[in-house]
Every structure is written in structure tokens, then in C-alpha cells.
Backbone as CSV, one residue per row, in Angstrom:
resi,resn,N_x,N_y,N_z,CA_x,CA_y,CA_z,C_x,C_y,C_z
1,UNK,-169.424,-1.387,-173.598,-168.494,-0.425,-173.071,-168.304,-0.622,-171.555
2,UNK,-169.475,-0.931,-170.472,-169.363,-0.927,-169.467,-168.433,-2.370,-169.032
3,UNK,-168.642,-3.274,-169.820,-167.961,-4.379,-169.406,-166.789,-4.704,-169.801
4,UNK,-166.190,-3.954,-170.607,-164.498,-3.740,-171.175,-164.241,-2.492,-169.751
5,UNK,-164.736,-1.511,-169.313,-164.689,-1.027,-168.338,-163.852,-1.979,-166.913
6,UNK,-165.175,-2.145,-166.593,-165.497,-3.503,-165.604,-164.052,-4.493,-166.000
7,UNK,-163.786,-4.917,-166.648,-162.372,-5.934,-166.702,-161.024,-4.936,-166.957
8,UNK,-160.917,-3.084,-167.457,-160.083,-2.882,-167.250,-159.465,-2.454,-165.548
9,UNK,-160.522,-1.959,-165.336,-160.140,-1.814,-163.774,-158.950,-2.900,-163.242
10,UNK,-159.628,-4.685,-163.483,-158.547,-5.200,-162.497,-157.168,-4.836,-162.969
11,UNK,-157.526,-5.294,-164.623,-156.230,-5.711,-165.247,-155.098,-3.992,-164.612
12,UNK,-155.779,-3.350,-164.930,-154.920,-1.893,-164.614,-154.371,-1.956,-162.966
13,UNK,-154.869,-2.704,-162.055,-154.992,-2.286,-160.765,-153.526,-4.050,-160.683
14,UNK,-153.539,-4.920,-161.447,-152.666,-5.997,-161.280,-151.462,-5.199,-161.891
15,UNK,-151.348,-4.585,-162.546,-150.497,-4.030,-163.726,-149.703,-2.820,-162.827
16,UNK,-150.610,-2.266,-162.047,-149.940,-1.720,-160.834,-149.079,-2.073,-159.814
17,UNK,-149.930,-3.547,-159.156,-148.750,-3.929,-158.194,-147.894,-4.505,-158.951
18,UNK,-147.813,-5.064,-160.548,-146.860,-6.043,-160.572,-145.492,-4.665,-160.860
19,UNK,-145.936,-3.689,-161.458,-144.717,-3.119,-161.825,-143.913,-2.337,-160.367
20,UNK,-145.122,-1.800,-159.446,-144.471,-1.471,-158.030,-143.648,-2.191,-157.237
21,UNK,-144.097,-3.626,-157.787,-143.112,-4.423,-156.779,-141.663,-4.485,-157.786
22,UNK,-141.629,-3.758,-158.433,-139.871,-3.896,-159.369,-139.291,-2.668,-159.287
23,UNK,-140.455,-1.539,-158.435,-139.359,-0.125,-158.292,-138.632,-0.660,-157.411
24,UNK,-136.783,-0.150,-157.434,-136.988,-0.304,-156.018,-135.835,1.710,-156.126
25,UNK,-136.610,2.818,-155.727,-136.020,3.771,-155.477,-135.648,4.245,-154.337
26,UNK,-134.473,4.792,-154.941,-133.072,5.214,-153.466,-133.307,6.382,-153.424
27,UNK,-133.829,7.418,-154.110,-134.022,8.969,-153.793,-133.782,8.733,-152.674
28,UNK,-132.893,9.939,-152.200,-132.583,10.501,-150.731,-134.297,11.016,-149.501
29,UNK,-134.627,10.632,-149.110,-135.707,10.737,-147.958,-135.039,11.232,-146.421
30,UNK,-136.244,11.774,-145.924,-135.690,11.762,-144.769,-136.269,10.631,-143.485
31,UNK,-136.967,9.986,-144.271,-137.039,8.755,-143.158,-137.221,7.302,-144.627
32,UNK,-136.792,6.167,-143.439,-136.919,4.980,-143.878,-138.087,4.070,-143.118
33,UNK,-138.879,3.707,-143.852,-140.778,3.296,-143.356,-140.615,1.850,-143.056
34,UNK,-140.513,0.750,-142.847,-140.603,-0.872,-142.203,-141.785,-0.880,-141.709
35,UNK,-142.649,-1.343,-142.917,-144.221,-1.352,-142.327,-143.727,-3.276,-141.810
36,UNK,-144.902,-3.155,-140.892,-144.930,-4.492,-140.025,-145.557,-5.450,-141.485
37,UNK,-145.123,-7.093,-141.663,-145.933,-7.455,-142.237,-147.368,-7.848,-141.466
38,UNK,-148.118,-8.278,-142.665,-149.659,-8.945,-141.897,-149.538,-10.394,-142.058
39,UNK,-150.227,-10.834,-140.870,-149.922,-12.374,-141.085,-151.158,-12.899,-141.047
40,UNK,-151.446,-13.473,-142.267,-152.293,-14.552,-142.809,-152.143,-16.027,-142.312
41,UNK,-150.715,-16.253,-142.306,-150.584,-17.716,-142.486,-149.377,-18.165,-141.880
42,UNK,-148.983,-18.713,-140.357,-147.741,-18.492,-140.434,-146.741,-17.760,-139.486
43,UNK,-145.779,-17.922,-139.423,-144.889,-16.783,-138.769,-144.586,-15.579,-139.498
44,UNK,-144.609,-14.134,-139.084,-144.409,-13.173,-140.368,-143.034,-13.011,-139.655
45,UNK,-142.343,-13.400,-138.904,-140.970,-12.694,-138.318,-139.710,-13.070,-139.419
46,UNK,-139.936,-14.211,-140.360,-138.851,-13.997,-141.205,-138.933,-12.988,-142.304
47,UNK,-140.267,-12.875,-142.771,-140.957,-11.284,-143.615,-140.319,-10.090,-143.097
48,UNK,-140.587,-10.097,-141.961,-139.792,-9.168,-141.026,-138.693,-8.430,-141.110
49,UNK,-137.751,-9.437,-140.439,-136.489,-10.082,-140.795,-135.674,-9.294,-141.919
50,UNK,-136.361,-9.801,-143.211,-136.049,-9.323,-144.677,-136.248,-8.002,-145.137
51,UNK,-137.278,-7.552,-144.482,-137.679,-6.061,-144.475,-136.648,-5.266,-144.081
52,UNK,-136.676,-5.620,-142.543,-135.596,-4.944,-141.634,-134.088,-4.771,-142.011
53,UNK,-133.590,-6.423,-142.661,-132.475,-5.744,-143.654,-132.320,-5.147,-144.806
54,UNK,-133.238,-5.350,-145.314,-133.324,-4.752,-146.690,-133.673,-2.697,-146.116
55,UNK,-134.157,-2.473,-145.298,-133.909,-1.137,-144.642,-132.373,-0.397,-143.889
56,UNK,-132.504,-1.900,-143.237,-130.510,-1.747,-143.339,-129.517,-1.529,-144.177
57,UNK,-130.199,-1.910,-145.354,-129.190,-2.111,-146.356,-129.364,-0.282,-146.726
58,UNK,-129.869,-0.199,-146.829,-131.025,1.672,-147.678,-130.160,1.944,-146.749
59,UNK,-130.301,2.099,-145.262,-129.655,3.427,-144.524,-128.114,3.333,-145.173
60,UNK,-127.331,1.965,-144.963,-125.825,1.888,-145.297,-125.588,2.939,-146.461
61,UNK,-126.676,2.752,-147.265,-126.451,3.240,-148.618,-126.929,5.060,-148.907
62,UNK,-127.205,5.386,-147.513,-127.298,7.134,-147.500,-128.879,7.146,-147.893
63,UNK,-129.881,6.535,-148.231,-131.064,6.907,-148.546,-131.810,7.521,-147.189
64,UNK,-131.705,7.583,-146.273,-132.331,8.070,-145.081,-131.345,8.285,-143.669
65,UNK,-131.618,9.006,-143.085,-130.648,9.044,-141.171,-131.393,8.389,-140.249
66,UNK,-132.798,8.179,-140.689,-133.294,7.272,-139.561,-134.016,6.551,-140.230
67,UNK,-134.423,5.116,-139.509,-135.436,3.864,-140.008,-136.329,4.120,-138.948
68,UNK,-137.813,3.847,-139.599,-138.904,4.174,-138.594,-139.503,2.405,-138.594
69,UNK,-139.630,2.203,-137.210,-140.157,0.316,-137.450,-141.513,0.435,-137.250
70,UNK,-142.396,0.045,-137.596,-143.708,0.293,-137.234,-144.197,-1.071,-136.630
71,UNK,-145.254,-1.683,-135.832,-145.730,-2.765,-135.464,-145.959,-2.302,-133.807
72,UNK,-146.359,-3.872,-133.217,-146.516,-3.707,-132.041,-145.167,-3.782,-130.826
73,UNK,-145.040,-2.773,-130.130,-143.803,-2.626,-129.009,-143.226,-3.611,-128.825
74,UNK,-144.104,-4.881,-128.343,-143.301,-5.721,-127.700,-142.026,-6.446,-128.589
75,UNK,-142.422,-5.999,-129.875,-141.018,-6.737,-130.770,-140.044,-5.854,-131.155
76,UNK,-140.416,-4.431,-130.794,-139.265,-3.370,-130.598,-137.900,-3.736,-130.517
77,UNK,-137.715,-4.473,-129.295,-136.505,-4.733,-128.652,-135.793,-5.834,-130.017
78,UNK,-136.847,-6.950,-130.623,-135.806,-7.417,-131.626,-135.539,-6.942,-132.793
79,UNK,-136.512,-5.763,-133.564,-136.526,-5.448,-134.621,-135.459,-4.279,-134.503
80,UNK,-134.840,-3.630,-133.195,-133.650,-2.667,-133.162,-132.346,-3.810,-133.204
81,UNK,-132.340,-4.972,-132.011,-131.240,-5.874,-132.706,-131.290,-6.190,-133.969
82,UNK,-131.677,-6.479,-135.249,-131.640,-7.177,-136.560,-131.167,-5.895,-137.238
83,UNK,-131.505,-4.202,-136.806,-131.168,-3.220,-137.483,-129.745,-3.098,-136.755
84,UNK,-129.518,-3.265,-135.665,-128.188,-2.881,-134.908,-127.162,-3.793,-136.006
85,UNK,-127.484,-5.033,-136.126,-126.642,-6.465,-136.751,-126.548,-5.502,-138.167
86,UNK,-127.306,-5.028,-138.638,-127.144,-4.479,-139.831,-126.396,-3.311,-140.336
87,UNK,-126.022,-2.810,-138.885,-125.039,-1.808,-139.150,-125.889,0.090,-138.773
88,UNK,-126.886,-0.585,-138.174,-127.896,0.690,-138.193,-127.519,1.262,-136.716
89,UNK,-126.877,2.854,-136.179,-126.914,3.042,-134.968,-128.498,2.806,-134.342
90,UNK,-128.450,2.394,-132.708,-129.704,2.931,-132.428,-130.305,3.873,-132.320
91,UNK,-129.271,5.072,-131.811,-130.239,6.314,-132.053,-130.557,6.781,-133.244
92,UNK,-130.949,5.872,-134.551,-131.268,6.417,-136.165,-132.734,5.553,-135.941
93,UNK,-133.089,4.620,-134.652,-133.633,3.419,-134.959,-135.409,4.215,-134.195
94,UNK,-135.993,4.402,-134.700,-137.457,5.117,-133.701,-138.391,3.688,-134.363
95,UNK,-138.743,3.077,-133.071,-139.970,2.638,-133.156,-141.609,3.192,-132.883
96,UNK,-142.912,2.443,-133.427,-143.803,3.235,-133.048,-144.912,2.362,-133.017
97,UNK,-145.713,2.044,-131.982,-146.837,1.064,-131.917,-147.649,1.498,-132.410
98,UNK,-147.589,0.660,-133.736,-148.701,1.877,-134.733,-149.848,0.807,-134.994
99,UNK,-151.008,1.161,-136.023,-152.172,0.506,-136.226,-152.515,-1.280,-136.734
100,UNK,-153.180,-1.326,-136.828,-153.515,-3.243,-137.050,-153.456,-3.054,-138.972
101,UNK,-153.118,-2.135,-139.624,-153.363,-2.072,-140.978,-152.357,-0.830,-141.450
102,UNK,-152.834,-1.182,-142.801,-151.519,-0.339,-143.618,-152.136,1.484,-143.262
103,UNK,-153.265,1.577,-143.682,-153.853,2.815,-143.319,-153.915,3.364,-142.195
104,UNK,-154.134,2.246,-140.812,-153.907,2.992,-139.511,-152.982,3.535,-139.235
105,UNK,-151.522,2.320,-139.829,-150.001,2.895,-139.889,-149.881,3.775,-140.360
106,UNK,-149.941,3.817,-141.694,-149.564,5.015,-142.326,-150.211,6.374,-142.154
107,UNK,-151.567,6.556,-141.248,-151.987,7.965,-140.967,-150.755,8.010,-139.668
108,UNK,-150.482,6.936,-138.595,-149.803,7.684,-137.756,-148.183,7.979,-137.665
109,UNK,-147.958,7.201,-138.933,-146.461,7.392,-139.426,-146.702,9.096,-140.097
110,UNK,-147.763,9.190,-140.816,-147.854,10.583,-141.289,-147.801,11.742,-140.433
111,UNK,-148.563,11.466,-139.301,-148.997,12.811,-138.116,-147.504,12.605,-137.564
112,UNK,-146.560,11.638,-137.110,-145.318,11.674,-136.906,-144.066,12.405,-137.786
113,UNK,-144.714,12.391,-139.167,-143.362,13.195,-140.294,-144.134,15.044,-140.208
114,UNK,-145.540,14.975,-139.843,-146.212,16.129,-140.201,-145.368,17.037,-138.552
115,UNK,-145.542,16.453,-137.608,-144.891,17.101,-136.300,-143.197,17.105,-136.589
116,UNK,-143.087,16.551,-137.539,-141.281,16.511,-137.273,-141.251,17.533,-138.628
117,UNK,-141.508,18.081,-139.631,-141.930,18.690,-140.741,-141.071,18.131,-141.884
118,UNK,-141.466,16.931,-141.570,-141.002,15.906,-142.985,-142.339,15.426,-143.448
119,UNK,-141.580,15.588,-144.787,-142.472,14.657,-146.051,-142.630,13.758,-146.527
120,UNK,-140.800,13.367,-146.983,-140.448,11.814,-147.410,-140.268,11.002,-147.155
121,UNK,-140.804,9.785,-147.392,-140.338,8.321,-146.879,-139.776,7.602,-147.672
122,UNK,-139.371,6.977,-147.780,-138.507,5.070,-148.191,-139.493,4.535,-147.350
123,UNK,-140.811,3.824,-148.506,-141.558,2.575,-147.856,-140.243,1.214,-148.245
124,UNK,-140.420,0.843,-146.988,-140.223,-0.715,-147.270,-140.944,-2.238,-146.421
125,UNK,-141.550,-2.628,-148.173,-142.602,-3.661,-147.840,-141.864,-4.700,-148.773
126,UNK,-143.669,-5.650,-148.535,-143.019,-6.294,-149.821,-143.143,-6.072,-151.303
127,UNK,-143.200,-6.661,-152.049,-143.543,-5.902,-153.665,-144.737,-5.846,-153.994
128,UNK,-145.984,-7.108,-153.557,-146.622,-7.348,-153.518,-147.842,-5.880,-152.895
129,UNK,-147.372,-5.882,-152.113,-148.240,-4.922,-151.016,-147.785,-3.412,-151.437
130,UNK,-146.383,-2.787,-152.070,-145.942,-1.355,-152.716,-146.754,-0.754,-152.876
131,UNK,-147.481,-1.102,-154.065,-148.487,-0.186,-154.735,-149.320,0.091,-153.747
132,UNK,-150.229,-0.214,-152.800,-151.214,-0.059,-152.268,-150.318,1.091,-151.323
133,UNK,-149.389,0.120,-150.553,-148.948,1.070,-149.522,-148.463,2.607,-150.133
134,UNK,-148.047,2.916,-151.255,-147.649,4.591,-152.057,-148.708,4.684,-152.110
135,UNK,-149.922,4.153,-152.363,-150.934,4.746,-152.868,-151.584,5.075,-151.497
136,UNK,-151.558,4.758,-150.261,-152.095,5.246,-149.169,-150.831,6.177,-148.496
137,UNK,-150.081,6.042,-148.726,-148.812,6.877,-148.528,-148.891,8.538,-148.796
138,UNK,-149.418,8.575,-150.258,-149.375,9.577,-150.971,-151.178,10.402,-150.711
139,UNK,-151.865,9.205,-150.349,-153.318,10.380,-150.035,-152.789,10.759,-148.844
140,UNK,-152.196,10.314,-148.252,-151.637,11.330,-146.219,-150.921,11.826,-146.619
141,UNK,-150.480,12.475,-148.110,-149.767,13.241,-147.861,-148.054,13.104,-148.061
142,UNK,-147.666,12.111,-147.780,-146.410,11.833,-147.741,-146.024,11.626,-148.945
143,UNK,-144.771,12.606,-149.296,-143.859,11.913,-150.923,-142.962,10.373,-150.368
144,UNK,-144.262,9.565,-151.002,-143.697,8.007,-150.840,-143.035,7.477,-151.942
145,UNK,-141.506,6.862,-151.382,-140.646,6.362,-152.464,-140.314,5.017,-152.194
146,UNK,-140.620,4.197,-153.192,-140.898,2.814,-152.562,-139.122,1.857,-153.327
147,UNK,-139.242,1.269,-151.993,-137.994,0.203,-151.976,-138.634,-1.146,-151.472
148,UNK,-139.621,-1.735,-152.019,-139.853,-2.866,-151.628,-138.651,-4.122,-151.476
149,UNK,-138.525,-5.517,-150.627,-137.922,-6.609,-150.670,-137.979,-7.067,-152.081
150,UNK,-136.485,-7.372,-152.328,-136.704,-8.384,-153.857,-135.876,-9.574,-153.307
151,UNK,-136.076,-10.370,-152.176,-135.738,-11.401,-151.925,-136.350,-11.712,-150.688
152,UNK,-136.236,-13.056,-150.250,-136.697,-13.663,-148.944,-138.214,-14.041,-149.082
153,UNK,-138.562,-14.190,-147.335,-139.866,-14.770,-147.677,-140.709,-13.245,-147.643
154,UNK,-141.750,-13.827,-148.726,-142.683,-12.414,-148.604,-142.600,-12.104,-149.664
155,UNK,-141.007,-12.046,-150.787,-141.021,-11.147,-151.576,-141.087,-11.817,-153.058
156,UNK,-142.175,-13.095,-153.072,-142.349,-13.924,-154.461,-143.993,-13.163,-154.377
157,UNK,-144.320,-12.765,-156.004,-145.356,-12.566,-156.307,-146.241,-13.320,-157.007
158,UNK,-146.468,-14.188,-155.970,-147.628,-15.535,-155.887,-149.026,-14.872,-156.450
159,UNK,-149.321,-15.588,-157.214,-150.853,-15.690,-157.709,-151.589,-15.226,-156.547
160,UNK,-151.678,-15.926,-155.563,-152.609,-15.441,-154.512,-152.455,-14.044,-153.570
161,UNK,-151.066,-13.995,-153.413,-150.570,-12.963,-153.003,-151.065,-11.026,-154.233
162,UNK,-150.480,-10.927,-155.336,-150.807,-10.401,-156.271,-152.718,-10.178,-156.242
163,UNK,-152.904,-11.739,-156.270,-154.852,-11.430,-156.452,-155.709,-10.149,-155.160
164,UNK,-154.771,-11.071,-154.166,-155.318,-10.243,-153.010,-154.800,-8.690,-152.556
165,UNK,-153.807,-8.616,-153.184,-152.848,-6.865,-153.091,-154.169,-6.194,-153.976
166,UNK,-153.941,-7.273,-155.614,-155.246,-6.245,-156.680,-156.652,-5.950,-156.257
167,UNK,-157.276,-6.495,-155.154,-158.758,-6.965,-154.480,-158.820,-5.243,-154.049
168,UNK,-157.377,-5.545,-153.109,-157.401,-4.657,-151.745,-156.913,-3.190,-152.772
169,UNK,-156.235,-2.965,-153.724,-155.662,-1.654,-154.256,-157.625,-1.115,-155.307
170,UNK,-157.942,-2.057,-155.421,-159.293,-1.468,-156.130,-160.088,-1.111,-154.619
171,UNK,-159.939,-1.725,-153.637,-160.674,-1.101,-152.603,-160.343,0.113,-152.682
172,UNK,-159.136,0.211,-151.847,-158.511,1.635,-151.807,-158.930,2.651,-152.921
173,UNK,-158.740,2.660,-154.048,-158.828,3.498,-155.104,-160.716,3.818,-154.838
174,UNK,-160.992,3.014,-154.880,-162.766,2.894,-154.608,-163.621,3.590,-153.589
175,UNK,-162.838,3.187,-152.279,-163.417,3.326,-150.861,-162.627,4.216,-149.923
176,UNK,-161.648,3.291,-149.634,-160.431,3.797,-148.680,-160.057,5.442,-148.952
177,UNK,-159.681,5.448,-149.933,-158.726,7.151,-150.808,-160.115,8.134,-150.325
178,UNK,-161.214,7.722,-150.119,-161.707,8.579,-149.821,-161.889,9.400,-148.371
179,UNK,-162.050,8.306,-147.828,-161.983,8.710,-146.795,-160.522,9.560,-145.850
180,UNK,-159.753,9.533,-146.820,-158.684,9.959,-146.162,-158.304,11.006,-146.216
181,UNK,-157.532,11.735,-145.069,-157.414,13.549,-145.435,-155.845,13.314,-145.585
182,UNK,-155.179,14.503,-146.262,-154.019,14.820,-146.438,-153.266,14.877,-144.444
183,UNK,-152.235,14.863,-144.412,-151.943,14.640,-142.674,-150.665,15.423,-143.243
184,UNK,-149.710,14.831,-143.898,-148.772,15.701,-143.881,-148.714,17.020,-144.933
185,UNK,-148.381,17.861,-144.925,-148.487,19.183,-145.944,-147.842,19.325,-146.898
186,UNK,-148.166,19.858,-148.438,-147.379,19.749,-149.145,-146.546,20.768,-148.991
187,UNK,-144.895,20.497,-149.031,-144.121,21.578,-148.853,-144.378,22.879,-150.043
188,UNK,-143.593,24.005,-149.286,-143.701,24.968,-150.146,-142.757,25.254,-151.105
């Protein structure tokens, strides 16, 4: 019993990201999320890139009034041009030098919707990374609605890519979820 256990965990936790990375929902939100990618290997600015329009594309389409960019400042200045090219005003465009990880981000993307008294987001990642990111989304609190990339670089769900999302989503479920407090409130 323990070891049919023990092997459902992964299979359930792969079975997760593979189907998260095929939502892709438009529910109306009041913000649009552009988590930074992480870079392993590489340049992540065309990951980027793809994110950033594929968030462009969401605002065109009424899912949010503002895109929130998350990462470090100094690429501020290009990640508002690639949203400007996309048709995004700047004043819809708030950047925020947020944490080295999905959890640092997402507590301070949370304390940011909790002071503004929003709830909802439009994550947009890659497909790969969805599941984890709703699932840390949703312990802070936030009603996370995920629009991951279904094109470009970033958004093929590589064996290795997938192995390491499933590693890191059994962490979370395991370790991470615990430690975390609710940040934004559930509305009334």
C-alpha cells in the first residue's frame, strides 16, 4: 500500500502540471501577473519576450486593466517597451522588483493586490511552471487564473522541464504550502 502510495504522488503531481499547462483562462481579473522567467541555461529574455506578449495579448482581449511585470528593475524599461509594442498603455503597465523565486514573488505580488483590495490575477508563465505557480498563488490567497504561453521559447513541455516543475510542485505541496500564510483576504 505504501509503495503504490509513494509512486502515486509523482504520477498525480506530473498529471498536474501537464494538464495546467493546457488551461489557458480569460476570466475577467483585475490584474495580469508576468512572473519573470528563471534562468537555468541561457538567455531567459526571449521566455520573456513571449510572456510579455502573450500578456499583451490578455489585456487587448479585456481580461485585466493592468499588467503587473515582476523581475528585477533594471529590465523595467524593456519589459514596458515589448508591452507598449503590444498595444498595452503605460499607465496599465506597474512594474515591481520582486523576489529571486516564484514564492518570494508571489507573497509580494500578494501584499501588493491585498493593499490595493484585489484578489484576482491572470498568472502568466510558462505551462510547465502553471501548476506550481496557482498552487502558490492560491495559498497567498490570491484567486489565481492561469493563462500560461502556448508558444515560443519556454513553452515546450520537455521531459526535463515537466520532471523538474513535478520535483518542485511535490516540494511545495510537502514543504513550501506550509509555511505560507494567506496575504490576500478572502473577499466577502
Amino acid at each position: 500500500m505504501l509503495v503504490a502510495l509513494l509512486l502515486l504522488v509523482p504520477v498525480g503531481a506530473a498529471m498536474q502540471v501537464v494538464l495546467s499547462a493546457h488551461l489557458d483562462d480569460r476570466t475577467q481579473t483585475q490584474a495580469i501577473v508576468v512572473l519573470e522567467p528563471a534562468q537555468y541555461w541561457g538567455d531567459p529574455r526571449p521566455v520573456l519576450r513571449a510572456r510579455l506578449e502573450h500578456a499583451a495579448q490578455l489585456y487587448d482581449e479585456g481580461v485585466a486593466p493592468v499588467v503587473i511585470v515582476t523581475g528585477p528593475q533594471r529590465r523595467a524599461q524593456d519589459d514596458r517597451r515589448i508591452l507598449q509594442q503590444g498595444g498595452v498603455p503605460d499607465r496599465d503597465i506597474v512594474s515591481f522588483d520582486t523576489g529571486a523565486d516564484t514564492v518570494g514573488t508571489l507573497r509580494i505580488i500578494a501584499g501588493v493586490m491585498r493593499d490595493l483590495g484585489w484578489s484576482s490575477a491572470t498568472i502568466v508563465t510558462d505551462g510547465a511552471h502553471a501548476a506550481r505557480a496557482a498552487a502558490t498563488a492560491s495559498a497567498l490567497g490570491i484567486d489565481a487564473h492561469l493563462s500560461p504561453t502556448a508558444t515560443g521559447p519556454g513553452a515546450s513541455l520537455t521531459s526535463e522541464y515537466v520532471g523538474r516543475e513535478v520535483a518542485a510542485l511535490i516540494r511545495h505541496h510537502a514543504l513550501t504550502r506550509w509555511s505560507l500564510q494567506q496575504v490576500v483576504p478572502t473577499p466577502a
